[in-house]
C-alpha positions as CSV (number, residue, x, y, z in Angstrom):
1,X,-0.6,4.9,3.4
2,X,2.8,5.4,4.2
3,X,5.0,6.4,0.7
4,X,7.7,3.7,1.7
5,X,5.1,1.0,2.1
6,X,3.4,2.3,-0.8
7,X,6.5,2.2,-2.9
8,X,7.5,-1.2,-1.7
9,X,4.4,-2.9,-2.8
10,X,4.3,-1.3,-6.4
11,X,7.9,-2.3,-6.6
12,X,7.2,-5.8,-5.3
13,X,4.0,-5.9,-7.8
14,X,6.2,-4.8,-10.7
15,X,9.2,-7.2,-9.4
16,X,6.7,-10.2,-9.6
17,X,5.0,-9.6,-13.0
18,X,8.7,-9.1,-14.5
19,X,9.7,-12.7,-13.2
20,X,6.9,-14.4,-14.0
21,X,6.6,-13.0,-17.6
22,X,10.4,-13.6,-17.9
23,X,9.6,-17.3,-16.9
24,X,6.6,-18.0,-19.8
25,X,8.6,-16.4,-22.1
26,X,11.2,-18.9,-21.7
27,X,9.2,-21.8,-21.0
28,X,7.8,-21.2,-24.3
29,X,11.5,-21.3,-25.8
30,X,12.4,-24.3,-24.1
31,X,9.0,-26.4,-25.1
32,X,9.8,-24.9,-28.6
33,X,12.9,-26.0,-28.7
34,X,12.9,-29.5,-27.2
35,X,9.8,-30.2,-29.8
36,X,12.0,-29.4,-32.6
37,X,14.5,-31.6,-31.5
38,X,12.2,-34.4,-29.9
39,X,13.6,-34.1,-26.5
40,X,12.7,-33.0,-22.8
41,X,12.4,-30.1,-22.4
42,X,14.8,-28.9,-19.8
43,X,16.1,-25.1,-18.8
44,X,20.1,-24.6,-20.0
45,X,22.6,-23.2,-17.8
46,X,22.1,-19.6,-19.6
47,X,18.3,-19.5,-19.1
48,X,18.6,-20.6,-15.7
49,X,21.5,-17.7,-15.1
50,X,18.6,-15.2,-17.2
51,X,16.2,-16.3,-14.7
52,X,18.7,-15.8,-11.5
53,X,19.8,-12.2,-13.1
54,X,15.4,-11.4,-13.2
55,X,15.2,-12.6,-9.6
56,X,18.0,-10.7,-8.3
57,X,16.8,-7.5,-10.0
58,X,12.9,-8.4,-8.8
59,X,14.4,-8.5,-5.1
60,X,16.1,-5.4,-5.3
61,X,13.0,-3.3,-7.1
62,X,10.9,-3.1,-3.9
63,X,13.7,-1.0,-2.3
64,X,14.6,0.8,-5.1
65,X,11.0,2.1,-5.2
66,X,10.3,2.7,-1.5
67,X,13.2,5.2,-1.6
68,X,11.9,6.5,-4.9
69,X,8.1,7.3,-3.3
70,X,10.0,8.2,-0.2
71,X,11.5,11.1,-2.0
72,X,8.9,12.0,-4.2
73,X,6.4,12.9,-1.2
């Protein structure tokens, strides 16, 4: 398989798994949270900008490590 392909999809694989562990991580603050308080539970404005940051960085992974295995073969 081509290294740049090769690298995109571990970086996209890697990218993923970061966001969605980032995500249940939070969710479990949030449910936490709104139980101890007795209300809905609801994302603030700083997790959602955590989550944004996460996304941002899991979009720019795939290129990061197609250039990576690019360079290493």
């Amino acid at each position: 398989m081509n290294p740049f392909l090769e690298g995109a999809l571990v970086g996209a694989g890697i990218g993923l798994l970061l966001y969605v562990a980032e995500y249940l991580i939070l969710r479990g603050h949030v449910n936490e949270r709104a139980a101890r308080y007795k209300k809905p539970a609801v994302f603030d404005q700083s997790e959602r900008n955590r989550l944004r940051a996460v996304r941002s960085f899991a979009l720019i992974l795939p290129i990061g490590f197609a250039i990576g295995f690019w360079m290493l073969s």
